[in-house]
N, C-alpha and C positions, 0 to 999 in steps of 0.2 A: 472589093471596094477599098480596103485597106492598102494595095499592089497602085490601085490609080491615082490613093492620095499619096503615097510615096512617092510615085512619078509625077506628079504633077509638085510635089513641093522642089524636087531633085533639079525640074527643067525651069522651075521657076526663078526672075532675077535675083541675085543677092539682096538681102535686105542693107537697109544702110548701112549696119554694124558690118558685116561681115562685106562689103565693099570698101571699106574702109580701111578694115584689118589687112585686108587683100593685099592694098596698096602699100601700107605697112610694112608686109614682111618684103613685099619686093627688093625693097631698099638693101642695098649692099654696103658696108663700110668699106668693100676695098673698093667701091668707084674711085676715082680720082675727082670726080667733080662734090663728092660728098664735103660738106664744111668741116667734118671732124678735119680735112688734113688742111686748112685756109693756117696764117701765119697765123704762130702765137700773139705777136702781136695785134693783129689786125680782132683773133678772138677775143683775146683779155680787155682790150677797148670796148668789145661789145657788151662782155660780161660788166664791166664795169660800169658801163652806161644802166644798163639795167637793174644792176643793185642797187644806184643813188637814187632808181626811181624807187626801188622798193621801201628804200628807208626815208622817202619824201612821202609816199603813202602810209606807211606804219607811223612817221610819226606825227601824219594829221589823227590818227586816232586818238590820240593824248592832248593835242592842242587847244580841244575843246573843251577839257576838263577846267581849265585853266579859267576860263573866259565863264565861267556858267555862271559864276555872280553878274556876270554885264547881262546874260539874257533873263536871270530872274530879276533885274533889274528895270530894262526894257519891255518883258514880255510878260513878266508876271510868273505866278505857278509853283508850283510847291518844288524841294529839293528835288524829289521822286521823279517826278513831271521833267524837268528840266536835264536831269540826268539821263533821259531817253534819247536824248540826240548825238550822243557818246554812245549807248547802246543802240539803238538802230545803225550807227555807221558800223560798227562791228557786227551786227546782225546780217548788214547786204556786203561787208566782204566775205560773209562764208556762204551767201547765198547766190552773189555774182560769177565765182569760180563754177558752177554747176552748166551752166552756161558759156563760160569764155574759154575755159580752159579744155575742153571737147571742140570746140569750134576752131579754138589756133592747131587744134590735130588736123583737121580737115584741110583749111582754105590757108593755111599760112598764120604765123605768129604775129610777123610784123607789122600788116594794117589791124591787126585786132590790138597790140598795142597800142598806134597811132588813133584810131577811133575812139576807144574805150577811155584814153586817157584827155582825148581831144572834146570827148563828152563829159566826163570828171571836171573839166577845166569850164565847159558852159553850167553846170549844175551848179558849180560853186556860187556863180553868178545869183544863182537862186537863193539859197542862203544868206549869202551878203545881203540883199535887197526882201528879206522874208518879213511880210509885215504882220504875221503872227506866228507865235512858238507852233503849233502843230503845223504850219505850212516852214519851218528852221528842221524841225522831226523828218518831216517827208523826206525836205531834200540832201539832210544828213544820209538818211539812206539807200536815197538815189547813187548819190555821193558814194559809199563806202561800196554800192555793187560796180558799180564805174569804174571803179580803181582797184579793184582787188584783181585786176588781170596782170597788175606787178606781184602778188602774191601767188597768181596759181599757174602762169606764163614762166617766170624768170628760170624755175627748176628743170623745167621743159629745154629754156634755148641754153640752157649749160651741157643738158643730156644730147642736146642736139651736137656741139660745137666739140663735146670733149668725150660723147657716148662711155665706157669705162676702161678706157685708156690709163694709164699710168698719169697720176698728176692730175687727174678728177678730182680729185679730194681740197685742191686751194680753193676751187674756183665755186667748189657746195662749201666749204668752211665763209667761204667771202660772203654765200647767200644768206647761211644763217647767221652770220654780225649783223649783216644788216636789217632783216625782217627783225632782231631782237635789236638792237641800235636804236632802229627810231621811236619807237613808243619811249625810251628811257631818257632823250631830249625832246620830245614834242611839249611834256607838260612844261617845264621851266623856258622853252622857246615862245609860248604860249603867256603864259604868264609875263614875260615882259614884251609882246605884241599888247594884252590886255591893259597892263597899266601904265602904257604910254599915253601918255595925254594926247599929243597926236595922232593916234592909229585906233588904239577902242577894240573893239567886238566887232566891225567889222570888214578891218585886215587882218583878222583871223584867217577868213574866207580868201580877202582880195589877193593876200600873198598867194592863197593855192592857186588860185586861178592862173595871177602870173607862171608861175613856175612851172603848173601844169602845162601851159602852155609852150615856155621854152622846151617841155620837154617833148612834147606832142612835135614841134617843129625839128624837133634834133633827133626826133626817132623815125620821119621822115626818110632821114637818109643813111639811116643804118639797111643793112643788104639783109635782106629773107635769111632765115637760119633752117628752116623748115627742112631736112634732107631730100623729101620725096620732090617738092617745090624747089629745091636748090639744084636736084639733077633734071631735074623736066625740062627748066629755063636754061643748063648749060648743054642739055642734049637736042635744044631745038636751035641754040645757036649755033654750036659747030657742029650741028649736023652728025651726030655721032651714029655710028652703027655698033655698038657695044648692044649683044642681047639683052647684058642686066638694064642697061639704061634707056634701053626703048621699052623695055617691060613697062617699067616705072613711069615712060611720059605717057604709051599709051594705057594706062588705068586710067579711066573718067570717074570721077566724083562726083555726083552731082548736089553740090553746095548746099542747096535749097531743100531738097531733100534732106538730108545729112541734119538741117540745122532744124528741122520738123522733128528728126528723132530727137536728137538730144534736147528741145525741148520739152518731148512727151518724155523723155527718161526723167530728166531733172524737175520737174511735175509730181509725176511719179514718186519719183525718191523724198521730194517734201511733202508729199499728200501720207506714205508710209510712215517718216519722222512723225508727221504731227499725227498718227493716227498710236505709236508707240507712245509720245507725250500725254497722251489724253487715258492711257488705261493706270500711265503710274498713279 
């Protein structure tokens, strides 16, 4: 019995992880069509786009701090109370990554940027127009799971772009200024959006939205950084017969799949956390 569950798990498909991984290792840094060798310049424009969104999202996390007298103002509620919509947005950027940042493994980094940030930018909407503090709470973080695919993405398209090449290290120094940068101007950014007479509590929100938006539109037309996605798409145009690079286009993924696991892991993994919170 023991002999036909072995053969029977042996001939059975890859699970999603390990189809994944697959595709993974295929990947060759000496392809030529791999991004590691795209111009420095054309990388460093990418990186760089990428960091000012990280430090546009770190430092909505502080901005609200600023503005909490306008909503125990208009909303009512005790300090405590109020201060949840500062913690909730930091609560769903570590709860968002569990999520986005396994999925830009999969299907590509770029539209999970574009989407995630293109959704951050309608949610804000929410906020802005929130006609009680527990529905300001919610969409704080809806908000901060939205946007945290510039926190758990950005470290990803640097590894992709510069893998551990020589000169790795400006372009992970530039990530971490900026995920520490923006929280350290968002609260005094904040602060005189609040006590403008004409702007209030809430172009706190409307500026994200803006910006979000420019940026959802500007990240439109940055090119895939994905390696395995970057040789598939340049081995179906010119038609390559390189073995590394037909390995890599023919691996199927199947997306839908893929994104069923890593919801039951990321489940999983918060069902186990709060199940270690509740014995301390």
């Amino acid at each position: 019995m023991e002999e036909k569950a072995e053969q029977s798990t042996t001939h059975a498909p890859h699970s999603g992880a390990d189809v994944a991984l697959s595709a993974l290792q295929k990947v060759d840094f000496s392809s030529a069509s791999h991004p590691i060798h795209w111009n420095p310049i054309k990388k460093w424009s990418i990186i760089i786009v990428y960091c000012m969104l990280q430090t546009f999202i770190t430092l909505s996390t502080t901005t609200y701090v600023s503005a909490e007298f306008l909503v125990q103002e208009k909303y009512g509620g005790s300090t405590q109370v109020v201060a949840l919509g500062q913690s909730m947005f930091i609560v769903g950027t570590a709860v968002g990554p569990a999520f986005l940042g396994p999925l830009s493994d999969i299907g590509g980094r770029k539209w999970i940027y574009v989407v995630s940030i293109g959704v951050y930018a309608i949610l804000n909407v929410g906020t802005a127009l929130a006609r009680n503090l527990p529905m300001l709470i919610i969409f704080q973080f809806l908000c901060g799971a939205a946007g945290s695919t510039a926190l758990s993405n950005v470290a990803g398209t640097i590894a992709d772009l510069f893998g551990d090449m020589d000169g790795a290290g400006q372009p992970m120094a530039l990530f971490v200024m900026s995920a520490n940068y923006g929280p350290s101007i968002g609260s005094p950014i904040g602060e005189l959006i609040a006590e403008n007479e004409h702007l209030g509590l809430p172009w706190i929100f409307w500026i994200n939205v803006i910006i979000a938006g420019a940026f959802a539109i500007v990240m439109c037309f940055i090119p895939e950084t994905l390696p395995r996605v970057v040789i598939t798409n340049a081995t179906k145009a010119h038609k390559s017969s390189d073995p590394t690079e037909v390995a890599v286009m023919e691996e199927r993924i199947d997306v839908l799949r893929e994104m069923r696991f890593v919801t039951s892991m990321a489940i999983l993994m918060l069902n186990q956390a709060d199940v270690k919170l509740n014995r301390i």
